[in-house]
C-alpha positions, 0 to 999 in steps of 0.5 A: 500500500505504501509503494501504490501511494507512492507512486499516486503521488509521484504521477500527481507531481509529475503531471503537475509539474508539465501542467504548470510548465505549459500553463504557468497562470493557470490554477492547479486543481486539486487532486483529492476530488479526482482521486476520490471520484475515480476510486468510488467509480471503480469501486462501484463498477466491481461492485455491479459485478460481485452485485450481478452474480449474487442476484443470480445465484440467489435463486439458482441454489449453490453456484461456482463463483466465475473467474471475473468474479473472483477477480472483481473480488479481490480488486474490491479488497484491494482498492478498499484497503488502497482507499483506507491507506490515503484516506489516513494520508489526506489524499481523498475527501472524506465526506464525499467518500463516506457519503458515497458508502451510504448512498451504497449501503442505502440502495441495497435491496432488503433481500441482498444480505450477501452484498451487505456482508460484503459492505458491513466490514467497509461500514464498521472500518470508518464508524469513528469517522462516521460518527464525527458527523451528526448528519451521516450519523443520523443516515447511518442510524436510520439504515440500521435501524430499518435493516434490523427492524427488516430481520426482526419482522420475519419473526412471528413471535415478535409481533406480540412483542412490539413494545412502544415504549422501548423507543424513543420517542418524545411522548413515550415513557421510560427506556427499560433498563438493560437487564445484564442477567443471562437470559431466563425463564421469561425470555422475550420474543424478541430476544428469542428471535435474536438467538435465532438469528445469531446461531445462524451463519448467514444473518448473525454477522449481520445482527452483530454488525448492525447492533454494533454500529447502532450503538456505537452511534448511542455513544458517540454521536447521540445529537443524531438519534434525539427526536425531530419535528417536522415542519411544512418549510423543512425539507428534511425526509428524517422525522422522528427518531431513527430508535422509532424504528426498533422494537428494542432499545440500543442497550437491549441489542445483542454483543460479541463476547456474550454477558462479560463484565465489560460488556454490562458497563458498555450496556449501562454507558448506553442505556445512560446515552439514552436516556439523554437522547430521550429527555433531548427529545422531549425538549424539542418538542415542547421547543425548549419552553412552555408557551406561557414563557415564549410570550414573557420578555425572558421568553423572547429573549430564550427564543432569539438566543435559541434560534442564534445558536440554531442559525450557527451550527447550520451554517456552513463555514467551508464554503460561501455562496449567494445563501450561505456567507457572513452577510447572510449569517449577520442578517439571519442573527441580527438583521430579524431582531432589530428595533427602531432605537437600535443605537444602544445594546438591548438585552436581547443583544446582550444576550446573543452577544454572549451566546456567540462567546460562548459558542467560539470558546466552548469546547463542545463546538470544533474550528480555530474559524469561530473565533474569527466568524464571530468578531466579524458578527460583532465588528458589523454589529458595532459598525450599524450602532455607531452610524445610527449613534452618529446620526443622533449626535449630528442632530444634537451638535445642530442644536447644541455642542457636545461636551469632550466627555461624550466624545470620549466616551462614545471612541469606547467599543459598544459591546466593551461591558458586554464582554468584559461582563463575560471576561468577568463572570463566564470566561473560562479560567485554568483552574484544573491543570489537567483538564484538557478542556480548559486548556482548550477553551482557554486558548479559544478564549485568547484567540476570540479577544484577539480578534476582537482587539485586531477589530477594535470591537474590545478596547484593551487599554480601556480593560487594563484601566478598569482592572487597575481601577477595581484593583485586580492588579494591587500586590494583593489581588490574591487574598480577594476574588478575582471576579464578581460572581454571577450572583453579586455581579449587579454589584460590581454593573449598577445601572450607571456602571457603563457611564462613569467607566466611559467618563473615566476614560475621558478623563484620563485620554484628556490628561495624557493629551495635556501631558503630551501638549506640556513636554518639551522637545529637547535637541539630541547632542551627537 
């Protein structure tokens, strides 16, 4: 595998490098696409093949495998395992090829069990790059669900045993717990059933390597599996809950290696994913508040941040086109909530303001780029308040002149209170050396207010000066709190709080503009 890559490598640069000779202004195209492109043509183009001879086979009884076959087997095991070896080189783009592999596994027919044990391996070897994917994860989630259901479904005995409330669905009761016992007395029909199909040869892999993606999908990506509406304007085909589908519940799913004591702990480490996928679901169907909050002021203000943080995970950061840039992701945030008097920050504001610092910190959220995303949010924000502020002071010089102090204190960046608010009492700080999520998002932390001093959308001498005026900075800051708390933080912001910082900072730019106006030059002697 490595010669072969090699030598991919080497033909890419060789024919690269007359390209460039030939044509020197031309853009170099990238090559990952085309090699992902070709591998997956010639993958399904054996994949017909082996297809073909199964379908015929399955009615003709036991039948030799022909040599074209046998040879379109081995170049499908080769060029996976080729595949497997540049995917881990970042010579192939990973989404379209694992996105291929479900558009697969998705169009094989209910009775091509021997074509989706050819596919199952494929399909387990890249379960930690599926789940990496909420989306892929849900498509994967649903085809499991639907084949497992499919194999159960030829059991007589289960119909009886349909049981609702082992799915998870938003208005059913609680998940049964995982019985780690072996099985007794009372077994159920549904475990009857997988027995049968696990002593059988042909359909246990099949059972194994269903139940063994499903729920590795509970563990590590359970965002996919939480209940979903439906709405007319949503285009979405996968409401629900792929669980719906399931007579059982992940933790019930049969696994390798029979009742072992790592096995219970894996079961209880699912049975607690789903208990979170259900109370998630439950959440989204009342919407995340009850109707009599919506219409409260803090239920709007729940709403906006919701619909924010909706408005941002579905946006797409990698590419930008006419429906999908930072002008449309300014608008979709900040452009459907504005007031008429819209030169001061609302709390609504303040609310999404915070939201967004927690979005690019938190490490629940992935990309160095949400950093830069949201000091572009911000610095666009404070551009339409300070052009609305200065429409009202051109107004106001009309009638009377404005006092030095003002002027000072409107250079302040609008959202200055607002994030040292957050710096205050929500940034995150190294309190445990060892957590490894700290120190993430403390590095999410300085890159985020680096931004937003490069974009003048935080004021780092004004922050200095409010830290040496409450006297964070004195020799002994260590004896007394480093922050207010969330709930003293009133006292520390009172209402005139904004003012007299901004007075104080005028003040002191007057100060330095006069010590400055005082100093003599003095000559430089050689």
């Amino acid at each position: 595998m490595v010669r072969a890559v090699w030598l991919i490598k080497m033909t890419c640069a060789y024919y690269s490098a007359i390209s460039e000779a030939k044509i020197k202004k031309r853009q170099a195209p990238d090559p990952n696409v085309e090699w992902t492109q070709i591998s997956t043509r010639y993958l399904r183009e054996q994949l017909a093949k082996i297809s073909d001879f199964y379908h015929l086979a399955s009615g003709a009884g036991p039948v030799p495998v022909p040599p074209d076959v046998e040879q379109a087997l081995r170049q499908w095991g080769y060029n996976a395992k080729l595949v497997f070896h540049m995917l881990q080189e970042g010579m192939l783009e990973k989404h379209e090829y694992l996105t291929w592999i479900l558009d697969v596994l998705e169009k094989i027919r209910p009775m091509d069990d021997d074509l989706l044990k050819l596919l199952l391996p494929l399909m387990l070897q890249y379960s930690d790059e599926f789940v990496q994917s909420a989306y892929l994860s849900r498509r994967l989630a649903y085809f499991c669900a639907r084949r497992l259901a499919l194999l159960l479904s030829d059991s007589p005995a289960l119909l009886a045993a349909h049981s609702p409330h082992l799915m998870i669905g938003p208005n059913t009761s609680s998940l049964g717990a995982p019985s780690p016992a072996p099985p007794g007395p009372g077994v159920s029909p549904v475990q009857l059933a997988f027995s049968d199909f696990l002593s059988c040869a042909q359909h246990g892999p099949l059972v194994y390597g269903l139940s063994c993606m499903l729920q590795t999908v509970t563990l590590c990506c359970p965002s996919a599996l939480v209940w979903n509406y439906s709405s007319s304007d949503s285009r979405s085909a996968s409401p629900g809950s792929p669980l719906d589908l399931l007579p059982v519940a992940p933790s019930s799913l049969p696994m390798p290696g029979g009742n072992t004591p790592f096995n219970q702990q894996v079961r209880a480490r699912i049975y607690e994913a789903e208990q979170q996928i259900k109370q998630r679901g439950r959440a989204v169907e009342v919407r995340w508040s009850f109707d009599k909050c919506q219409e409260s002021t803090a239920g709007v203000t729940i709403s906006r941040v919701l619909h924010t943080l909706e408005v941002l995970d579905r946006h797409c950061f990698d590419r930008t086109d006419s429906s999908n840039s930072m002008e449309t992701l300014y608008h979709k945030i900040f452009w459907a909530h504005q007031n008429k008097d819209n030169h001061e920050v609302a709390p609504n504001d303040e609310a999404v303001v915070t939201l967004l610092c927690e979005w690019a910190v938190s490490c629940r959220r992935s990309g160095k780029h949400r950093a830069m995303a949201v000091a572009r949010l911000l610095a666009k924000r404070q551009a339409e308040l300070e052009v609305e502020r200065c429409g009202e002071s051109e107004a106001l010089d009309e009638k009377e002149s404005i006092s030095s102090a003002s002027l000072a204190g409107s250079s302040l960046p609008v959202f200055q209170n607002v994030l040292l608010r957050f710096l205050d009492t929500q940034a995150p700080s190294l309190s445990d050396p060892s957590s490894e999520c700290e120190k993430v998002e403390f590095v999410n932390l300085v890159l985020l207010f680096c931004e937003f001093i490069r974009l003048d959308v935080f004021s780092h001498d004004a922050y200095m000066c409010t830290l040496i005026s409450r006297g964070d900075l004195a020799v002994a800051a260590s004896t007394r709190p480093r922050s207010p708390s969330g709930e003293h933080a009133d006292e520390y912001y009172p209402k005139d709080h904004d003012l007299k910082m901004e007075e104080d900072v005028g003040d002191r730019r007057e100060v330095i503009e006069e010590r400055k106006t005082e100093r003599v030059d003095f000559p430089v002697e050689l």
